[in-house]
C-alpha positions in Angstrom: 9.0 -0.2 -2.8 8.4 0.6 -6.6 10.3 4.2 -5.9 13.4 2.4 -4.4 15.4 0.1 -6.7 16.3 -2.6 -4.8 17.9 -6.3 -4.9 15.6 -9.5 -5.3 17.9 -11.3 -2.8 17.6 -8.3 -0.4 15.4 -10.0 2.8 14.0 -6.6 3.7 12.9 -5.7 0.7 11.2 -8.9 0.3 9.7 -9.1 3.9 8.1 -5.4 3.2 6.8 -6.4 -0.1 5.2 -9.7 1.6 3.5 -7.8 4.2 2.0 -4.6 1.8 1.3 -6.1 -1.6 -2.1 -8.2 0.0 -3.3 -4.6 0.3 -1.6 -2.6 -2.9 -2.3 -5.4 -5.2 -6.2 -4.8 -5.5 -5.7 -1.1 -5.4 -3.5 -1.7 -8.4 -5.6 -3.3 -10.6 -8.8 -1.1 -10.1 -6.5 2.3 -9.9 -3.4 1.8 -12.5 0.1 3.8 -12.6 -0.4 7.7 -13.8 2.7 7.7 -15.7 5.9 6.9 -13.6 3.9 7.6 -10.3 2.2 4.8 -8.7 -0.9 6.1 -6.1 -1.7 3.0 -4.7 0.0 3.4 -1.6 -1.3 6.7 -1.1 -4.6 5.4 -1.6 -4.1 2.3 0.9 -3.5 4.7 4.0 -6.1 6.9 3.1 -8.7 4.0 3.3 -6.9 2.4 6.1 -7.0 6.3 8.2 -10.9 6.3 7.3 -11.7 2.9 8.8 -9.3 3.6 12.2 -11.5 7.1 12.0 -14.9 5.0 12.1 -13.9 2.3 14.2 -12.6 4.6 16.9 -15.8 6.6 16.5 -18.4 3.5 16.9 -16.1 2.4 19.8 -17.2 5.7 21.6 
């Protein structure tokens, strides 16, 4: 939600930063900003596509 300036006192914003920051946090401290961009959550479904990939693939 970095991109999209939002409220504090928004509940959306807070229930979708409640529910991805467990998994962007860690990315962020090995992987920091480049700039203005933040990667993170690029990086997040990347790793989460590769583990559905082998999970599905063992399952088989």
């Amino acid at each position: 939600m970095t991109w999209f300036p939002t409220s504090r006192d928004n509940q959306l914003a807070r229930l979708l930063d409640r529910i991805t920051e467990p998994l962007l946090e860690p990315v962020r401290r090995i992987m920091p900003r480049t700039g203005m961009i933040d990667f993170s959550a690029m990086v997040v479904i990347i790793l989460l596509y590769v583990m559905l990939t082998v999970v599905s693939r063992l399952s088989n």
